[in-house]
N, C-alpha and C positions, 0 to 999 in steps of 0.2 A: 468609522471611528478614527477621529484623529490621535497621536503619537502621546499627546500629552493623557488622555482620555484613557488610551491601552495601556499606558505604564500605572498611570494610577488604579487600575484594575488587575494590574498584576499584583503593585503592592499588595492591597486589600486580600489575595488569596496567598499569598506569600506568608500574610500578618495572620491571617483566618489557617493556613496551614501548622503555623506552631501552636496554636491553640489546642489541636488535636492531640489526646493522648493516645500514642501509639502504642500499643498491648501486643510484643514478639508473638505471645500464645496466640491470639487473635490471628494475625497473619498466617504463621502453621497451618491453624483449623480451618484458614478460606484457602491456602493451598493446598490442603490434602482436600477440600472437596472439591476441588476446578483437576485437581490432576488423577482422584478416583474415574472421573465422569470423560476425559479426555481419551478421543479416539487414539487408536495406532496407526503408523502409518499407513500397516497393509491396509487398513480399515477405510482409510483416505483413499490410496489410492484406487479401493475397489468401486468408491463410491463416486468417486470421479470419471471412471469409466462409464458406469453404468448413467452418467451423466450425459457424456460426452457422446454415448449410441444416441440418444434421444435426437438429437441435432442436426438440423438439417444442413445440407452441402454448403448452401449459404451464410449458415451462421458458423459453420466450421470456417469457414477464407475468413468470414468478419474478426472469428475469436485468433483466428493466424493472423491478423496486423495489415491484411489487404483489404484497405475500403472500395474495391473496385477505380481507383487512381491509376491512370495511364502515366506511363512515363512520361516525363517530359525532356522536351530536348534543349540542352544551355550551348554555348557556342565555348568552343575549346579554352582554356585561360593560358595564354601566353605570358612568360615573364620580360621584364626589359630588359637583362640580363639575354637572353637568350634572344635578344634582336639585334647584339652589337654583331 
């Protein structure tokens, strides 16, 4: 999608946004039923655990950020300053 393309489809939800009438009560009644229903942390974090036994050694390193990448070796960076 080109620039000109995405602006004028911003407008259009921009313009289609104020159309909407916004009802406070409305809002309330979808927050009180998304935060009835919303776990607790302990609840998270229990669930996480019992996630996290499931997994194997391998996908534990994958989910810690090591894709099996050997280091690599760079050659030291000298400054020109530090050649005079």
């Amino acid at each position: 999608m080109n620039a000109i393309a995405f602006r004028t489809n911003i407008t259009k939800l921009l313009l289609d946004s104020r159309k909407v009438n916004w009802e406070l009560e409305d809002l309330h009644e979808e927050r009180d039923v998304h935060c009835d229903s919303a776990p607790s942390p302990e609840e998270i974090s229990r669930r996480c655990l019992e996630i996290q036994k499931e997994w194997s050694p391998r996908e534990r390193i994958k989910r810690a950020g090591a894709h099996g990448r050997t280091a690599t070796w760079a050659p030291p960076v000298v400054s020109v300053c530090e050649m005079e």
